[in-house]
DSSP file (Angstrom, degrees, kcal/mol; ACC not computed):
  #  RESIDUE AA STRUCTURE BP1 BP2  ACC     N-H-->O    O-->H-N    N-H-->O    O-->H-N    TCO  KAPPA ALPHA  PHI   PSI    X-CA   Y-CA   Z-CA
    1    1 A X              0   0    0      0, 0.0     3,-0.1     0, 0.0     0, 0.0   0.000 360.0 360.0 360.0 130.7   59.7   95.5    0.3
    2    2 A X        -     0   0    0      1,-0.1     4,-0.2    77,-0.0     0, 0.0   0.240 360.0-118.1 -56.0-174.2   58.6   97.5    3.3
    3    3 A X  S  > S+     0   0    0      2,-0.1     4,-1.7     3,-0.1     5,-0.3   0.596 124.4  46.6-107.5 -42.9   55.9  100.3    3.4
    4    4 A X  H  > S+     0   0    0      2,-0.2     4,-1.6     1,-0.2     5,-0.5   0.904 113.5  43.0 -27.6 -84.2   59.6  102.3    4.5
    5    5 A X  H >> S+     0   0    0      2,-0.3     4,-3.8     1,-0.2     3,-0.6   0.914 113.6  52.9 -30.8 -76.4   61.3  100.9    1.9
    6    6 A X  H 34 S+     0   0    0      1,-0.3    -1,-0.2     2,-0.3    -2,-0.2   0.814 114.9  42.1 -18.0 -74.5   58.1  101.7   -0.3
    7    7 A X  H >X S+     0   0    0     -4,-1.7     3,-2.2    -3,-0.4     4,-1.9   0.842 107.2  55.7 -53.1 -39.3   58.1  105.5    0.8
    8    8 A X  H <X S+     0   0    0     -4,-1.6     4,-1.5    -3,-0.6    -2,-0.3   0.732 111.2  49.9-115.0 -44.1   61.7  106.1    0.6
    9    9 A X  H 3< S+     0   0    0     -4,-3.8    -1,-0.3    -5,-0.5    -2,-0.2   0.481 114.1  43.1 -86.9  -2.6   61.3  104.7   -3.4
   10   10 A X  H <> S+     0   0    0     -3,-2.2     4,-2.9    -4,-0.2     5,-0.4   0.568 109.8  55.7-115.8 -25.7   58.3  107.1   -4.1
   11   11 A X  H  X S+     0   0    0     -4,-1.9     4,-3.3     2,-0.2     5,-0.4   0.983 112.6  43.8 -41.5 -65.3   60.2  110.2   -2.2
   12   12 A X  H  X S+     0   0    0     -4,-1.5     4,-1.7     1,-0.3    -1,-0.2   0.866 119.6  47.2 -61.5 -31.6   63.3  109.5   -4.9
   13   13 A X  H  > S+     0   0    0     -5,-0.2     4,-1.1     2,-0.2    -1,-0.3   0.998 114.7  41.2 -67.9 -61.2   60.3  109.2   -7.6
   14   14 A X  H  X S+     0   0    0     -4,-2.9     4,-1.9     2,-0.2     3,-0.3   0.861 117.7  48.8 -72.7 -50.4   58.5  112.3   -6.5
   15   15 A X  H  X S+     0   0    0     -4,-3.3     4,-1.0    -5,-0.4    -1,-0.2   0.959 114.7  48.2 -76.0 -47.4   62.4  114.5   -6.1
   16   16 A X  H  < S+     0   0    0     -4,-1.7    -1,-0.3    -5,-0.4    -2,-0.2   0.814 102.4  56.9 -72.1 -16.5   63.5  113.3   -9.6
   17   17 A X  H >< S+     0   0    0     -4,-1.1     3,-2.9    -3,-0.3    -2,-0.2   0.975 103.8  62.3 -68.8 -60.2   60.0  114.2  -11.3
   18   18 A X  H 3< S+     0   0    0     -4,-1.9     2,-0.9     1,-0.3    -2,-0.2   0.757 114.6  29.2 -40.4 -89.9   61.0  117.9   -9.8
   19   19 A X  T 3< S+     0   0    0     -4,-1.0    -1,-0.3    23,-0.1     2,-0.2  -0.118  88.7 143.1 -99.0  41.6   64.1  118.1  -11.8
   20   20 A X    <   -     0   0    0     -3,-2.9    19,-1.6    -2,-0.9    21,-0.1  -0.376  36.9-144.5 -65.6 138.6   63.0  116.0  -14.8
   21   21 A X        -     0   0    0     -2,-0.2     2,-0.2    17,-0.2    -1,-0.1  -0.350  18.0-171.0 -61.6 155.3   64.3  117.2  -18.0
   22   22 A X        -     0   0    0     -2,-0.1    15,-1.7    13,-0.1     2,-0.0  -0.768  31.9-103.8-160.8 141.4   63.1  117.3  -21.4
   23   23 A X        -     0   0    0     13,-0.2     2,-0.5    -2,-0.2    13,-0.2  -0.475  25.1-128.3 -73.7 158.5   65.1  118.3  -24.7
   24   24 A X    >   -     0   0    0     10,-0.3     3,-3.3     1,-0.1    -1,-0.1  -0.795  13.9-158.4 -75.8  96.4   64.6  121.6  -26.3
   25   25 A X  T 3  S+     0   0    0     -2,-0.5    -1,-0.1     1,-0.3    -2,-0.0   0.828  88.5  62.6 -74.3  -4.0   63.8  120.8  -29.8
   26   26 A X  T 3  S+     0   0    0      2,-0.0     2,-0.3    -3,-0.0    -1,-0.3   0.652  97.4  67.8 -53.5 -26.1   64.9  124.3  -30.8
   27   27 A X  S <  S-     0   0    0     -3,-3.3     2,-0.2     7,-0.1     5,-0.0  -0.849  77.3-144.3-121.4 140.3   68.4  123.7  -29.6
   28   28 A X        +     0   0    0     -2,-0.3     4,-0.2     1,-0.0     7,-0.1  -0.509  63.3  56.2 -95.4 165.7   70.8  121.0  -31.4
   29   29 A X  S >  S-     0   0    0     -2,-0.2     3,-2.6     2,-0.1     6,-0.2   0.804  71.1-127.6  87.9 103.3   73.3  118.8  -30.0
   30   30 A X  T 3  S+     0   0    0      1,-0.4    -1,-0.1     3,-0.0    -2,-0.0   0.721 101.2  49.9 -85.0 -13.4   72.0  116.0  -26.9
   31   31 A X  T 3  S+     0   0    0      3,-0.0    -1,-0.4     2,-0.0     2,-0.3   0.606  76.8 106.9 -66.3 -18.0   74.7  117.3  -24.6
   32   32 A X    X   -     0   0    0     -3,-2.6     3,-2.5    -4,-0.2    -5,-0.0  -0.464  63.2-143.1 -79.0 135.0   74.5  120.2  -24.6
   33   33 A X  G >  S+     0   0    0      1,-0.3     3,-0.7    -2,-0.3    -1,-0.2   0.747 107.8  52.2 -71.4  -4.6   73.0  122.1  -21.3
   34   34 A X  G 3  S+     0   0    0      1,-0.3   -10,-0.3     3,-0.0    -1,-0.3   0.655  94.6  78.9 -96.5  -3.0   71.2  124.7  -23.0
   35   35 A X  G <  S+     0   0    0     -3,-2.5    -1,-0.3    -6,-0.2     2,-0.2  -0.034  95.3  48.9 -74.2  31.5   69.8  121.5  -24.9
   36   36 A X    <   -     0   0    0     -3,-0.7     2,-0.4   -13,-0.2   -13,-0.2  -0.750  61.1-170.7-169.3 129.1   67.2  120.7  -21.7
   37   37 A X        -     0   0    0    -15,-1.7   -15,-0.1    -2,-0.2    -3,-0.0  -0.930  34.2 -96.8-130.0 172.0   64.9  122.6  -19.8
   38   38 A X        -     0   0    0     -2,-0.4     2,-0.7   -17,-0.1   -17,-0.2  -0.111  40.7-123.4 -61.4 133.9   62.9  122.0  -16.7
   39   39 A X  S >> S-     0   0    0    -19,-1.6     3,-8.1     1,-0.2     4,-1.7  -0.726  84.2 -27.7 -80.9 135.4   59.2  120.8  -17.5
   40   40 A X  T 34 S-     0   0    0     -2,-0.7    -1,-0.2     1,-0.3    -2,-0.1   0.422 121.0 -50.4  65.0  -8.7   57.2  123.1  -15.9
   41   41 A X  T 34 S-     0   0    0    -21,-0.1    -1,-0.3     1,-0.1     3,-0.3   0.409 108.1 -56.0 105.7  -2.8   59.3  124.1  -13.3
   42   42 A X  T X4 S-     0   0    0     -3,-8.1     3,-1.2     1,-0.2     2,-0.8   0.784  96.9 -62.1  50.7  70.2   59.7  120.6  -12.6
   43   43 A X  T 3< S-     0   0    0     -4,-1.7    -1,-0.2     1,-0.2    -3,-0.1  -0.040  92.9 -83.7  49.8 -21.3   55.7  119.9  -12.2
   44   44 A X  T 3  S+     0   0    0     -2,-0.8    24,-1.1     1,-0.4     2,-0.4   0.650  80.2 147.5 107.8  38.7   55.9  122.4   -9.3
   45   45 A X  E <   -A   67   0A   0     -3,-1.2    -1,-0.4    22,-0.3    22,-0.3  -0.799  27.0-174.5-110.8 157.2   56.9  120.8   -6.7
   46   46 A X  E     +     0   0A   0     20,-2.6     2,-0.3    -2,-0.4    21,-0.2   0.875  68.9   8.5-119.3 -71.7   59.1  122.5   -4.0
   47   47 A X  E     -A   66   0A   0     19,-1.2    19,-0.6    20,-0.1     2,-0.3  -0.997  54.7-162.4-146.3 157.9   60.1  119.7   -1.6
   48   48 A X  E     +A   65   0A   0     -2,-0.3     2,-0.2    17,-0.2    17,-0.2  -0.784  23.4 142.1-113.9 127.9   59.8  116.1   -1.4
   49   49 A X  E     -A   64   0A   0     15,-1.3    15,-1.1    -2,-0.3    -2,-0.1  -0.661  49.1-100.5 175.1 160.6   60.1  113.5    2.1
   50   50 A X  E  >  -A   63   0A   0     13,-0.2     4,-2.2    -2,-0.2    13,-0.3   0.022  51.0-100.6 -62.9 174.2   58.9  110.6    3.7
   51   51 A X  T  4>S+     0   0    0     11,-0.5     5,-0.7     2,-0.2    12,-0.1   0.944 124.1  51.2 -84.3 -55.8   56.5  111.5    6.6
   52   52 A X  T >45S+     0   0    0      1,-0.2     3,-1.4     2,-0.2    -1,-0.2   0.884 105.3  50.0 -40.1 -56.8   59.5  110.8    9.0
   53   53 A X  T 345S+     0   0    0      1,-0.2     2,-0.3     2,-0.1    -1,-0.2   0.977 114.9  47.1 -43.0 -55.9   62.0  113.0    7.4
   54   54 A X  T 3<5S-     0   0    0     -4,-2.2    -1,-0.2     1,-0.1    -2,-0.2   0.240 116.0-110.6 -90.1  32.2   59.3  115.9    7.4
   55   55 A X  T < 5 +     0   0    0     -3,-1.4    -3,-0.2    -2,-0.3    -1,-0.1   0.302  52.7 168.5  84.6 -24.8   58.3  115.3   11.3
   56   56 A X      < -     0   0    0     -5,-0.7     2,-1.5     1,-0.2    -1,-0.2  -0.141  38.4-132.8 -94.2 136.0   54.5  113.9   11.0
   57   57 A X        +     0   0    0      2,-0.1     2,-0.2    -5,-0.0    -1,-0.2  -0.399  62.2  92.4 -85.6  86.2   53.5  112.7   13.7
   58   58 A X  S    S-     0   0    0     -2,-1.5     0, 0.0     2,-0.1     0, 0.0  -0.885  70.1-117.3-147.8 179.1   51.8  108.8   12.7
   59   59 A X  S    S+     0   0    0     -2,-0.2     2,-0.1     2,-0.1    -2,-0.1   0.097  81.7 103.8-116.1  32.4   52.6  105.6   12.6
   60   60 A X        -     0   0    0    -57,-0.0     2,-0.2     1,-0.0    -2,-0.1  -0.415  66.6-126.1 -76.3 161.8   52.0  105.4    9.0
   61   61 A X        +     0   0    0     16,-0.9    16,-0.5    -2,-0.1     2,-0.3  -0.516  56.6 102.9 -34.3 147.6   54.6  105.3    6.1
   62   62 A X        -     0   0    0     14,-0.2     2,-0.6    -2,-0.2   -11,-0.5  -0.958  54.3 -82.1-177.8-148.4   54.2  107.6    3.8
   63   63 A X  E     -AB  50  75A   0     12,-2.2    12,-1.1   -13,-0.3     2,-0.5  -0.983   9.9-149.8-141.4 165.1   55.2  111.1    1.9
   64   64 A X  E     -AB  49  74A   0    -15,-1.1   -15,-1.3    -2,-0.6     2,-0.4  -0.953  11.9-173.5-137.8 115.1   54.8  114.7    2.0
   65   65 A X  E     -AB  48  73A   0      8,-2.3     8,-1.8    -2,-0.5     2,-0.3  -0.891   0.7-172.5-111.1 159.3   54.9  116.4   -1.1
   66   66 A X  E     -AB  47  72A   0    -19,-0.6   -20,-2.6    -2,-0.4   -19,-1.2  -0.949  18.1-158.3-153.5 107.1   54.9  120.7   -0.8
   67   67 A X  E >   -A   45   0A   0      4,-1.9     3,-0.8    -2,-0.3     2,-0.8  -0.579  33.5 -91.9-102.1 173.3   54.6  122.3   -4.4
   68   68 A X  T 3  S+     0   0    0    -24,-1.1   -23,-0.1     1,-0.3    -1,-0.0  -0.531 123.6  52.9 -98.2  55.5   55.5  125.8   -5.5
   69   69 A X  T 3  S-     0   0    0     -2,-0.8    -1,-0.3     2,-0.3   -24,-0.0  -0.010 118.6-112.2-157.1  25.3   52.1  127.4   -4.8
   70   70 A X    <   +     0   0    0     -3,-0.8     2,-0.2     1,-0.2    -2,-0.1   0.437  68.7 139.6  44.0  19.8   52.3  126.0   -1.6
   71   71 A X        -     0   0    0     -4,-0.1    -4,-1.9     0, 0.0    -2,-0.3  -0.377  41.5-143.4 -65.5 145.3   49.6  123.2   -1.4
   72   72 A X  E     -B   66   0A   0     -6,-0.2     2,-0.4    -2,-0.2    -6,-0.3  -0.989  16.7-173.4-137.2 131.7   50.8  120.2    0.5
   73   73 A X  E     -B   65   0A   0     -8,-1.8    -8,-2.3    -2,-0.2     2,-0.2  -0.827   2.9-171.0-124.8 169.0   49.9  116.7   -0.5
   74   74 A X  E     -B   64   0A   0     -2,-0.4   -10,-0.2   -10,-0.2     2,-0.2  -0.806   8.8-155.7-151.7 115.3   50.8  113.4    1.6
   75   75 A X  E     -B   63   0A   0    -12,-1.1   -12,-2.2    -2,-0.2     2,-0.3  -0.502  19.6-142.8-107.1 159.9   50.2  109.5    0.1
   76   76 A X        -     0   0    0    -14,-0.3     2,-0.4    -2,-0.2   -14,-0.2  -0.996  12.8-127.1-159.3  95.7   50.0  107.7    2.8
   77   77 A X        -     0   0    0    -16,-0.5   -16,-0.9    -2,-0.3     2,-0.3  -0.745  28.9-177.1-101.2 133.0   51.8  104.1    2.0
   78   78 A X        -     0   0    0     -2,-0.4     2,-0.4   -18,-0.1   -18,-0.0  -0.797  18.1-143.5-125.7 118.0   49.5  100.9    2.8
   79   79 A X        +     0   0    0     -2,-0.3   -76,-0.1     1,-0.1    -2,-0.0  -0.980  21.3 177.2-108.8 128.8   50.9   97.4    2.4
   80   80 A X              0   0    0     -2,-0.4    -1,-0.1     1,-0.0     0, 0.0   0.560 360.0 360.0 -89.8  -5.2   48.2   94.9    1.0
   81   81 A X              0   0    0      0, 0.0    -2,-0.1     0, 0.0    -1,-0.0   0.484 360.0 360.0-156.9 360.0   49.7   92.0    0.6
């Protein structure tokens, strides 16, 4: 695996945490949509991409996460071995 590869698999981790699910237990029936609601907003995160997709200017790997109180965080992918 790449440190590419690497970001590009923690983006798709980071953008599915955003619209993670969890059932309601108040509500019956495991299809049903009013059976799931976002955690949290989906942890708060707003938008999710690798440091390419979102412009920054390195020649690192890595990702740029931007949550819904506008704080911005960016992991920075390192291969060690």
């Amino acid at each position: 695996m790449t440190e590419r590869e690497m970001a590009e698999a923690l983006t798709d981790l980071f953008d599915q945490l955003a619209y993670m699910v969890e059932e309601d237990p108040d509500v019956n029936g495991p299809r049903e949509l009013a059976n799931t609601i976002l955690i949290d907003a989906g942890a708060g995160i707003d938008r999710v991409g690798t440091f390419e997709a979102r412009g920054v200017l390195t020649g690192n790997q890595g990702v740029v996460v931007e949550m819904h109180d506008g704080s911005q965080f960016q992991f920075t992918v390192v291969r060690s071995r």
